[in-house]
ZASEMI-201107 format. One record per residue (C-alpha): residue number from 1; x, y, z. Coordinates in steps of 0.05 Angstrom, whole numbers, plus 5000, padded with zeros to 4 digits. Example, Ala and Ser with C-alpha at 12.3 -4.5 7.8 and 13.67 -1.06 7.14 Angstrom:
% ZASEMI-201107
@resi->1 | c1->5246 | c2->4910 | c3->5156
@resi->2 | c1->5273 | c2->4979 | c3->5143
***
This chain:
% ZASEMI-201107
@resi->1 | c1->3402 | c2->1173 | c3->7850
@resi->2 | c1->3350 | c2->1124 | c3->7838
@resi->3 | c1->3285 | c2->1181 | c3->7825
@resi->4 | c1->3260 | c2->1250 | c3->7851
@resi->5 | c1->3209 | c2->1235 | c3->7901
@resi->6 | c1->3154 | c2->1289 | c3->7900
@resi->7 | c1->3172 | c2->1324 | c3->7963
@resi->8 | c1->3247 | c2->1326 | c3->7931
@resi->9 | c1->3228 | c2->1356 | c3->7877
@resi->10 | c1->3191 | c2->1409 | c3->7905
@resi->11 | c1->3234 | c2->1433 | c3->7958
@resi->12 | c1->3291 | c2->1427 | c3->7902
@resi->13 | c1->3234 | c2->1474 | c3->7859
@resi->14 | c1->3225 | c2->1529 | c3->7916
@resi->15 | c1->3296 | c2->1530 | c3->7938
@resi->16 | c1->3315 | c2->1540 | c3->7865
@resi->17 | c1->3272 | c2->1597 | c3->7864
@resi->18 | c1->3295 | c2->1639 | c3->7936
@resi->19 | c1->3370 | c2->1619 | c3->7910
@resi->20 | c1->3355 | c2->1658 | c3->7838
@resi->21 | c1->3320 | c2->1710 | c3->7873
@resi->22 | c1->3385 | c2->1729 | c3->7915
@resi->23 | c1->3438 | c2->1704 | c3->7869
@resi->24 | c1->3416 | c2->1690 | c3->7802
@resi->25 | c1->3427 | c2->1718 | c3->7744
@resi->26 | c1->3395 | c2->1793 | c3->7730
@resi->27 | c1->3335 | c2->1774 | c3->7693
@resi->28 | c1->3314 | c2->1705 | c3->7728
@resi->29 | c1->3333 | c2->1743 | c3->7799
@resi->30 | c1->3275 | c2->1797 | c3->7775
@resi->31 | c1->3227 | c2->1744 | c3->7756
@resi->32 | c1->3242 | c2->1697 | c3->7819
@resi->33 | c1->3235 | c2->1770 | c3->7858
@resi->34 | c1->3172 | c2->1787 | c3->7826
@resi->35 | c1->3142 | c2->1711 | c3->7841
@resi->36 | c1->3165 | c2->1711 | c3->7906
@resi->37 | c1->3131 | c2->1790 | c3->7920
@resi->38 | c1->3063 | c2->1773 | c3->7913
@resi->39 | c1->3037 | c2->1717 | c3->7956
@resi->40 | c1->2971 | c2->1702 | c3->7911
@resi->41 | c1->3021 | c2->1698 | c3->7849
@resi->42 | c1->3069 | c2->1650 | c3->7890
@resi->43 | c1->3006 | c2->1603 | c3->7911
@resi->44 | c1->2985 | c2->1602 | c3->7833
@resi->45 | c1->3055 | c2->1583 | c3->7816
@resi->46 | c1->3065 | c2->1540 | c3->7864
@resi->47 | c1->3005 | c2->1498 | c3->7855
@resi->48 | c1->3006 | c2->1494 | c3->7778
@resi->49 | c1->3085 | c2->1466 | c3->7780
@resi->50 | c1->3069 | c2->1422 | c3->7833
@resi->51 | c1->3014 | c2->1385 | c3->7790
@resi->52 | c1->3081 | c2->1372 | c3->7744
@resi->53 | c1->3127 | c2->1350 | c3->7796
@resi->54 | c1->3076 | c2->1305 | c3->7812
@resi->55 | c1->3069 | c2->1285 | c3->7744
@resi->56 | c1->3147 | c2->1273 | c3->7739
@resi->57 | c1->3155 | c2->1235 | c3->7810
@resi->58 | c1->3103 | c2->1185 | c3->7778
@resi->59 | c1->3155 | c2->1169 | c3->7727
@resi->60 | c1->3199 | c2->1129 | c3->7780
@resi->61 | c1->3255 | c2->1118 | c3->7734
@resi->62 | c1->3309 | c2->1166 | c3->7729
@resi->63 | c1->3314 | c2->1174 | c3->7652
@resi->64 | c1->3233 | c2->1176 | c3->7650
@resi->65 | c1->3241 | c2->1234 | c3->7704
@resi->66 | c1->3287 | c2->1269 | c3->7666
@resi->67 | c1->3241 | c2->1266 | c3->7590
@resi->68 | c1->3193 | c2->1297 | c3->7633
@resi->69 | c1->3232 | c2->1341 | c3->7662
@resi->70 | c1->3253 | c2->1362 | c3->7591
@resi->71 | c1->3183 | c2->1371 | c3->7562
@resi->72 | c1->3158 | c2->1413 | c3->7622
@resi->73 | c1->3219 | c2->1458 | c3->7612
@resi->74 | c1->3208 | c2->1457 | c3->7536
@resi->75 | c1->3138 | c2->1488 | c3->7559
@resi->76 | c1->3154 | c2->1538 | c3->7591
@resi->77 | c1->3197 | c2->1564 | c3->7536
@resi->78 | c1->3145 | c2->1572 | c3->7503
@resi->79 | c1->3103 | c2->1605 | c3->7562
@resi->80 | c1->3156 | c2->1660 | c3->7567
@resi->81 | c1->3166 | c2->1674 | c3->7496
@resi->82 | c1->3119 | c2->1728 | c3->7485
@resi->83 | c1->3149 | c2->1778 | c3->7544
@resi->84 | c1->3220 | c2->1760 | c3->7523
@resi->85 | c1->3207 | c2->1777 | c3->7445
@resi->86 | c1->3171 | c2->1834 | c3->7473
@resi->87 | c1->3233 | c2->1853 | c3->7522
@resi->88 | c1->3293 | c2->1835 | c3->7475
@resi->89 | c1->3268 | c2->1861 | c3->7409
@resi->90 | c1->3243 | c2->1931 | c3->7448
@resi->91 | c1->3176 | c2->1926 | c3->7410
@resi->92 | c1->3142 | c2->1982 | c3->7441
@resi->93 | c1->3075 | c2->2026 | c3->7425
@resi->94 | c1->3030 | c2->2002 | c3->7367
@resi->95 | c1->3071 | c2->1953 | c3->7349
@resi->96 | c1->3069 | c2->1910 | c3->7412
@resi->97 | c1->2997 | c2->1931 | c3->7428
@resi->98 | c1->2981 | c2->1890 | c3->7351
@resi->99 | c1->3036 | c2->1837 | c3->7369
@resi->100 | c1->2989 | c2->1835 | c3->7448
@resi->101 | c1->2914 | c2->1829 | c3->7409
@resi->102 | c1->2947 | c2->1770 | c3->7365
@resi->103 | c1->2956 | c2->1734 | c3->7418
@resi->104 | c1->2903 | c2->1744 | c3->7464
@resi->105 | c1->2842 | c2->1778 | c3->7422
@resi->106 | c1->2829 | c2->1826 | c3->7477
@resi->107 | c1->2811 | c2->1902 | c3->7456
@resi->108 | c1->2846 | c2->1937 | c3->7514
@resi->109 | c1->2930 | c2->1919 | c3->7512
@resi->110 | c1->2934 | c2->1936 | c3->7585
@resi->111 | c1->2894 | c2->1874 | c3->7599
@resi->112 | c1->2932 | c2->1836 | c3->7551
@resi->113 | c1->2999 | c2->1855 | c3->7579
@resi->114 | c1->2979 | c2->1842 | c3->7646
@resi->115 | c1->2958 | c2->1775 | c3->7631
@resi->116 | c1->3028 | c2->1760 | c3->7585
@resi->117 | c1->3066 | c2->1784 | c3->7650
@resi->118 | c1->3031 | c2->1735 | c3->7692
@resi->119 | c1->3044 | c2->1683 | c3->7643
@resi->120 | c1->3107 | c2->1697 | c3->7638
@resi->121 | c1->3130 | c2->1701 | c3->7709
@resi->122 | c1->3090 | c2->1634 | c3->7724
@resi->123 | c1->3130 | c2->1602 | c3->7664
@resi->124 | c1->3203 | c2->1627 | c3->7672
@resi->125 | c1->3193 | c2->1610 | c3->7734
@resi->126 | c1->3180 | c2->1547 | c3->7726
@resi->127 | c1->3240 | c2->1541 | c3->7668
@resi->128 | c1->3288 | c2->1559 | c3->7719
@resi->129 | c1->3263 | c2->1505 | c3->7772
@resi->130 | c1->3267 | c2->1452 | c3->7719
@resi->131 | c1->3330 | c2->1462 | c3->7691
@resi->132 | c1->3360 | c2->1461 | c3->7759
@resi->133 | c1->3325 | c2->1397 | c3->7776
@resi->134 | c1->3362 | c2->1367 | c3->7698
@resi->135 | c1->3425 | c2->1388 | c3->7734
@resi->136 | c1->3412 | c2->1354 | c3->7792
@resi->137 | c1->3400 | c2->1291 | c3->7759
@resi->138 | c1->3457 | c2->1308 | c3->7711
@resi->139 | c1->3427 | c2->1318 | c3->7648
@resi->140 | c1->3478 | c2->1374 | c3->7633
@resi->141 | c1->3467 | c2->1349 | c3->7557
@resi->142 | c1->3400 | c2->1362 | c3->7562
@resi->143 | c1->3405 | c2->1439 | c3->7596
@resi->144 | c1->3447 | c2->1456 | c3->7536
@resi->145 | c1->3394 | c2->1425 | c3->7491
@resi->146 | c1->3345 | c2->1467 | c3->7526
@resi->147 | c1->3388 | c2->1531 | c3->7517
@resi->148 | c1->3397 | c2->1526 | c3->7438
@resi->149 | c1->3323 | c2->1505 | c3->7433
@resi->150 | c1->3305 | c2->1571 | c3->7463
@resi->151 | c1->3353 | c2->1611 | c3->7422
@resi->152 | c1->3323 | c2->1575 | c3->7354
@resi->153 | c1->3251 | c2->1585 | c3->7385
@resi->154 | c1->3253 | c2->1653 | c3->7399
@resi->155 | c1->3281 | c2->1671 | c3->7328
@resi->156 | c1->3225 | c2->1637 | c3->7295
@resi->157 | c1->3180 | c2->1664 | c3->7349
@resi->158 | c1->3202 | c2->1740 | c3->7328
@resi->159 | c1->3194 | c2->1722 | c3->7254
@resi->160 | c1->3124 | c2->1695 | c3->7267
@resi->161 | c1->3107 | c2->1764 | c3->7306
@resi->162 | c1->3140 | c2->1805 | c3->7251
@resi->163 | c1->3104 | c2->1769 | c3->7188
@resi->164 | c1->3036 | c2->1768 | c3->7237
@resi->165 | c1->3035 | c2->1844 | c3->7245
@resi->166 | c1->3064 | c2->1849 | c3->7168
@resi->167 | c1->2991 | c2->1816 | c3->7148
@resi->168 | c1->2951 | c2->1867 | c3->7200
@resi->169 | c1->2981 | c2->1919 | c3->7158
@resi->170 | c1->2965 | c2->1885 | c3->7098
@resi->171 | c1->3036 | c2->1882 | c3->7068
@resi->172 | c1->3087 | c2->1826 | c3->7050
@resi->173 | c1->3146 | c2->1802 | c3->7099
@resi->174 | c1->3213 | c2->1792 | c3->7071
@resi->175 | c1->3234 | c2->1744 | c3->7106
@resi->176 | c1->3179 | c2->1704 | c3->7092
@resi->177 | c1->3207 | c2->1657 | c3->7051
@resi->178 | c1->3263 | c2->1630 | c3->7114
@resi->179 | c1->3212 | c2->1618 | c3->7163
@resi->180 | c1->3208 | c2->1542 | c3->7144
@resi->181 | c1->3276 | c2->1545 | c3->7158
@resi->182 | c1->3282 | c2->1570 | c3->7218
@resi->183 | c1->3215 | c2->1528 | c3->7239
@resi->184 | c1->3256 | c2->1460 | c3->7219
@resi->185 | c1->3325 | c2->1481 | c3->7262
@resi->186 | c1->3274 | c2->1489 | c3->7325
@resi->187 | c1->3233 | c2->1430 | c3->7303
@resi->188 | c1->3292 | c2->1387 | c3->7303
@resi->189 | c1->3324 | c2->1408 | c3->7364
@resi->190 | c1->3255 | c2->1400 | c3->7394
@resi->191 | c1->3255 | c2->1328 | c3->7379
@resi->192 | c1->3326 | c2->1310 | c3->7400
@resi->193 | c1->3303 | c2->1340 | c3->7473
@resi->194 | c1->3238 | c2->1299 | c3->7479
@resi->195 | c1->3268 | c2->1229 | c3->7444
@resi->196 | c1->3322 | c2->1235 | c3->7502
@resi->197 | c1->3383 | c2->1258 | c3->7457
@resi->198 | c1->3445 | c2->1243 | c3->7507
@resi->199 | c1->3498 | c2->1261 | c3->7438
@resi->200 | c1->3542 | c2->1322 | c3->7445
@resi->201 | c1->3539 | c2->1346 | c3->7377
@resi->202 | c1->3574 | c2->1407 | c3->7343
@resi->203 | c1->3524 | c2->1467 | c3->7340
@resi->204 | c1->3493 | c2->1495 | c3->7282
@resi->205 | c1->3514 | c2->1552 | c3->7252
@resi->206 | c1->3463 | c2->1606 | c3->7251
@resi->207 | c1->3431 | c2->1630 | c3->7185
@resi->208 | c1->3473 | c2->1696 | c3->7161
@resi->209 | c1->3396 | c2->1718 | c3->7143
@resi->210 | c1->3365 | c2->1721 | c3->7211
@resi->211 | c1->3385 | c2->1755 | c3->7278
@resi->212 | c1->3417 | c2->1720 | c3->7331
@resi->213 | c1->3377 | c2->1718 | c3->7399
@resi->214 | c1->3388 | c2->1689 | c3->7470
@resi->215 | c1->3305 | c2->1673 | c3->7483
@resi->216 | c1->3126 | c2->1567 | c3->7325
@resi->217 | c1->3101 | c2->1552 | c3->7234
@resi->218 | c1->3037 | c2->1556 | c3->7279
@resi->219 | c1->3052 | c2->1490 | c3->7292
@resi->220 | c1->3106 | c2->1520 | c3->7342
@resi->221 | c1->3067 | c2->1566 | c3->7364
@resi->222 | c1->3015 | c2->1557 | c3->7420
@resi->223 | c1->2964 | c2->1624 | c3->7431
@resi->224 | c1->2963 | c2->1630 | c3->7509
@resi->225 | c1->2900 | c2->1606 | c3->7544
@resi->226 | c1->2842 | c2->1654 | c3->7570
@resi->227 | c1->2847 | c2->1659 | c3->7640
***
């Protein structure tokens, strides 16, 4: 395989995304369900990734293809993390209507969920497409890249929610102190995925200080967009 022509990787995109929502596994088959639902949803989706597959054809070199491939899937991590932090940590009730207004600013949290869930659905979506397409083009190296990057991420993405909502109540958060931490494991891991890391490398072991999770320093973290 030379490249991913456009028109490849597009029908490779919505076949990924019928295949997931029959046979995937329980949480992408929901989201790839919930996409493929709502026809207005599916035309957002399916216009906003195909200005990136565009974006990635353009590349016409196979390893090219695939660093961009990487980086749009590294987005979309971070698209989703709010709904999975949300999801995985139960935060429920005043504590995720506070964790909702620090992201969005928005008075009513109905609004602000609604507008995470769309997010969200757009940018797992979109996750799952691209790390199919890495597989394709055999970039197994960098799908497991991708997969402890989102572990790291969404630690220090629940630290950063925790220590936000810790100042809205005007007190301190203990764990303050191993944020930079936990900011430099997903930093790094960041970097190896976007310099093209091919190196199968022993995985760190996780801090004995902070909770293991399977899902941003502000520098990480990137407030969603108004709509």
């Amino acid at each position: 395989m030379i490249y991913l022509s456009q028109t490849r990787l597009m029908l490779e995109s919505e076949q990924a995304i019928n295949e997931h929502a029959s046979h995937g596994a329980p949480v992408i088959r929901r989201v790839c369900t919930q996409l493929l639902s709502e026809p207005t949803r599916y035309v957002r989706w399916h216009v906003r990734h195909e200005q990136r597959m565009v974006v990635v054809a353009d590349m016409r070199r196979r390893q090219r293809q695939i660093l961009a491939l990487r980086a749009f899937s590294l987005e979309q991590i971070h698209g989703s993390a709010l709904v999975r932090y949300l999801r995985d940590y139960h935060v429920v009730g005043a504590a995720r209507d506070r964790t909702l207004q620090e992201f969005f600013g928005v008075a009513d949290s109905r609004d602000a969920a609604l507008m995470a869930h769309r997010d969200y659905v757009l940018a797992a979506s979109s996750q799952v497409c691209a790390n199919d397409l890495l597989a394709l083009a055999n970039d197994d190296h960098g799908v497991e890249l991708l997969n402890d990057y989102e572990n790291a991420y969404a630690q220090f993405f629940s630290m950063f929610c925790e220590s936000a909502r810790a100042k809205q109540d005007g007190q301190a958060y203990l764990l303050e102190g191993l944020l930079p931490e936990v900011r430099v494991v997903a930093a790094n891991l960041r970097r190896r995925i976007l310099e093209g890391d091919s190196r199968r490398t022993p995985r760190p072991q996780q801090s004995r200080h902070v909770r293991p999770l399977a899902i941003q320093s502000h520098a990480l973290v990137r407030l969603p967009r108004n709509p």
